[in-house]
C-alpha positions in Angstrom: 34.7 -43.6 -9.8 32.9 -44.5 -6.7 31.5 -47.8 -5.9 28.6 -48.2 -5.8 28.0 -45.8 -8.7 26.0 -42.9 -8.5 23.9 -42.2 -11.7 21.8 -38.9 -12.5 18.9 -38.6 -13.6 18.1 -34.7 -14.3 15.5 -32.8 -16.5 12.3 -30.8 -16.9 8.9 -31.5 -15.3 7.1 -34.1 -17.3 9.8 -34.7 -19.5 9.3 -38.2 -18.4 12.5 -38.9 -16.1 10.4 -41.5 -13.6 9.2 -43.3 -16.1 13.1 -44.1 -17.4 13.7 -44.8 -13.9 11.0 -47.1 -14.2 12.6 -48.7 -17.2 16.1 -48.9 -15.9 15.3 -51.0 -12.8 13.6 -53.7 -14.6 16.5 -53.8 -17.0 19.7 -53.3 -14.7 17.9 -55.1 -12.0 18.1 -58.1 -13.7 22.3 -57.6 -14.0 23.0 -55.2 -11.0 22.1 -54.9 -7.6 20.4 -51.1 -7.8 18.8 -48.9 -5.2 16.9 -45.4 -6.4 16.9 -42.0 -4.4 14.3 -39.6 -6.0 13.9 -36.0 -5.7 10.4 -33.9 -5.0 10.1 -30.7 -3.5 7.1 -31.2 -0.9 6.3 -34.8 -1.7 7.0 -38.8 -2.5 5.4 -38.5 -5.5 8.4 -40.3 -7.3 9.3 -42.7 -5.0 5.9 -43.6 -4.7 5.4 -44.0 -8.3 8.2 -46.3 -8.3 7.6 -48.3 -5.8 3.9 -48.9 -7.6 5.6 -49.9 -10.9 7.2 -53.1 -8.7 10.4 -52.6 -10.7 12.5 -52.5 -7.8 11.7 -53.5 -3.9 10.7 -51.2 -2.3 13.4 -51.4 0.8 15.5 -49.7 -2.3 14.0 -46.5 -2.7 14.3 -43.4 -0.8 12.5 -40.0 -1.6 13.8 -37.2 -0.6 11.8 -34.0 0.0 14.2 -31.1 -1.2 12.0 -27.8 0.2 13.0 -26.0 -2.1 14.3 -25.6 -5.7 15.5 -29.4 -6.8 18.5 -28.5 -8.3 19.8 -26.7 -5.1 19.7 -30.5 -3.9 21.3 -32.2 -6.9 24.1 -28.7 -7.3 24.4 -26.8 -4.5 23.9 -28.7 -1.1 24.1 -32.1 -1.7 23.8 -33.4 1.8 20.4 -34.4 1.7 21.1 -37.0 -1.4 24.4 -37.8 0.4 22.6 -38.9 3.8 20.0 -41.0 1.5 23.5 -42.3 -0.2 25.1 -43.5 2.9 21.5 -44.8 4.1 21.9 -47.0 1.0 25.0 -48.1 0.9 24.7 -49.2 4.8 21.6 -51.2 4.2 23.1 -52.8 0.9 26.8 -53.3 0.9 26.6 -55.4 -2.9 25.3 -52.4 -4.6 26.6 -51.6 -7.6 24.2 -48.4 -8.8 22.1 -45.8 -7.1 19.8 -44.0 -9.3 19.5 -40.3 -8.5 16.3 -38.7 -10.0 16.5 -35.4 -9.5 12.8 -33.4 -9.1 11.6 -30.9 -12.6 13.6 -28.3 -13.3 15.1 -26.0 -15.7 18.0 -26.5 -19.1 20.0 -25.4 -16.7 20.0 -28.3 -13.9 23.2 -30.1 -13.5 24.6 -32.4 -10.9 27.3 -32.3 -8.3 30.5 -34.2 -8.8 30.2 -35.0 -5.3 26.7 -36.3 -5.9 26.7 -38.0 -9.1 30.1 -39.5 -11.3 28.1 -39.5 -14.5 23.9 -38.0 -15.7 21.4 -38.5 -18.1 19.4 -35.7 -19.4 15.7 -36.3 -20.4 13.9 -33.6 -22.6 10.5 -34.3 -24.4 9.0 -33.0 -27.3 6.0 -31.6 -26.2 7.9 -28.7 -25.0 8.3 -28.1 -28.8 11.2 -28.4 -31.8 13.2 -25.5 -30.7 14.2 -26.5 -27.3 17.4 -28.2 -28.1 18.6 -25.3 -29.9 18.0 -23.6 -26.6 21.0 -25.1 -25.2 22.1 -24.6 -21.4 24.2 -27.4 -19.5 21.5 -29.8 -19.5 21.6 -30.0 -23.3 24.9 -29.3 -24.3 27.2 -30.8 -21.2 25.5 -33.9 -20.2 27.6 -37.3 -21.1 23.8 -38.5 -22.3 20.5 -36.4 -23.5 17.5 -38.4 -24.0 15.1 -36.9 -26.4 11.8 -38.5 -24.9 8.0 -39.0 -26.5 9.4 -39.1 -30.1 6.0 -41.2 -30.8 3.5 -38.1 -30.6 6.0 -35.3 -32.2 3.2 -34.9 -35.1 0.8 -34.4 -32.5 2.2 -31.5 -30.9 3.6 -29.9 -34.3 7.8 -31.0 -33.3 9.5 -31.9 -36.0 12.4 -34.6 -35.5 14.7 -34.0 -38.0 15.0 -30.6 -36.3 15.4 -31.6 -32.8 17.9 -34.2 -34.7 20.4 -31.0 -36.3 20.0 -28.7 -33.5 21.2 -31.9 -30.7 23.9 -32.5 -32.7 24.8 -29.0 -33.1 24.3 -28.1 -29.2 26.3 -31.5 -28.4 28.8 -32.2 -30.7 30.5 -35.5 -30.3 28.4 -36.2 -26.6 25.8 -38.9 -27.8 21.5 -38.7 -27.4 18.9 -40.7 -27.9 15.4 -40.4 -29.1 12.7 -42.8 -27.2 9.2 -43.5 -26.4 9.6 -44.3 -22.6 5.8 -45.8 -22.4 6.9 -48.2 -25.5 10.4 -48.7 -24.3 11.6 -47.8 -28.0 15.2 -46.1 -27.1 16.0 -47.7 -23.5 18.4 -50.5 -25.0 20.5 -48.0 -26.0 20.2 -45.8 -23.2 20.9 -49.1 -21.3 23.9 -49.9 -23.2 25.4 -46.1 -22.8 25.3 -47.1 -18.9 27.0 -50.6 -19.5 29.7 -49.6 -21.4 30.6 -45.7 -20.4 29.2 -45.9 -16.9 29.6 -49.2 -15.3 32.4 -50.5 -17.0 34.8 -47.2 -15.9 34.0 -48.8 -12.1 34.5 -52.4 -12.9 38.3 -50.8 -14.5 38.7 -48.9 -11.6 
C-alpha cells in the first residue's frame, strides 16, 4: 500500500458523500496529516463545500472537473486524480491520506487500483428500502458501505431492518454502517474501519 494513502470516497448523487468528507477531516485531521481531491463534472461544487465547512485548509483541497461521466475519472482514466495526487504529495511530503471523492454516480461506480488502495461506499435511504437488494459493485464489493440518513427512513417510507437483511445478504462478511452524517451518529465507526483496516495496513507496510 502506498504512502500517502489514497482513500475512496464513491456513491450516488446526494447520497451524502461531501458531507462524510466533511466529517472525516475534522476527525483524522486531528491524528493525520490529510489533503482531499474531489470530483464534479463541470464544477467545484465539492471542493468548495469543503473548503466552507473549515474542516481542512484550504491549500489541501483540489477539485477536479472530470467533463464527463465521474466514474470514467475514478475507473477508467485516472490521470486527472493522479496529476491532483502528485500535486499533493509535492506540496505536502508528511501526508499520510488523500481523500478521493468521487462525483454522483451509479451502484455500479468503483475505483481504480491505481487510483485508490481501499473505498467507502455511501448510499442513503431516500432512494428507498430496496436499493441494497439491487446490488452492483458499489454494494456488494466495496471493503465499507455506509448506509446514510438512517434518521428520516420513516419519513420516506424505508424500512431499516430491510436495508439491514438485504446489506448483509448483498455483502456477506464485508462490514456497513448505518449513520446520520448531519448528526455524526455512525462516523466513529466509519472512523475506526479507516484506523484499523486502512491506515494500519500502511503503518505494517
Amino acid at each position: 500500500m502506498r504512502k500517502p494513502v489514497r482513500l475512496g470516497i464513491a456513491g450516488p448523487v446526494g447520497a451524502g458523500k461531501t458531507h462524510l468528507l466533511v466529517q472525516l477531516c475534522r476527525r483524522l485531521g486531528k491524528r493525520y496529516s490529510i489533503a482531499v481531491i474531489t470530483n464534479d463534472i463541470f464544477t467545484r461544487e465539492d471542493a468548495d463545500f469543503v473548503s466552507r465547512s473549515g474542516a481542512i485548509d484550504n491549500a489541501r483541497i483540489i477539485g477536479v472537473e472530470t467533463g464527463g461521466c465521474p466514474h470514467t475519472a475514478i475507473r477508467e482514466d485516472v490521470s486527472m486524480n493522479l496529476i491532483a495526487v502528485d500535486q499533493l504529495t509535492e506540496k505536502f511530503p508528511d501526508l499520510d491520506l488523500i481523500i478521493i471523492e468521487s462525483g454522483g454516480d451509479n451502484l455500479a461506480a468503483t475505483f481504480s487500483p491505481d487510483l485508490a488502495d481501499s473505498h467507502i461506499f455511501v448510499i442513503d435511504v431516500a432512494g428507498g428500502d430496496k436499493v441494497p437488494r439491487k446490488g452492483g459493485p458499489g454494494i456488494t464489493n466495496s471493503p465499507l458501505l455506509v448506509i446514510n440518513k438512517m434518521d428520516i427512513a420513516a419519513s420516506v417510507g424505508s424500512d431499516l431492518a430491510v436495508m439491514d437483511r438485504d446489506a448483509r445478504l448483498q455483502r456477506g462478511s464485508r462490514p456497513f454502517v448505518f449513520a446520520n452524517m448531519k448528526s455524526g451518529e455512525g462516523v466513529d465507526r466509519i472512523e475506526t474501519w479507516i484506523d484499523q483496516e486502512v491506515m494500519m495496513i500502511e503503518m505494517i507496510e
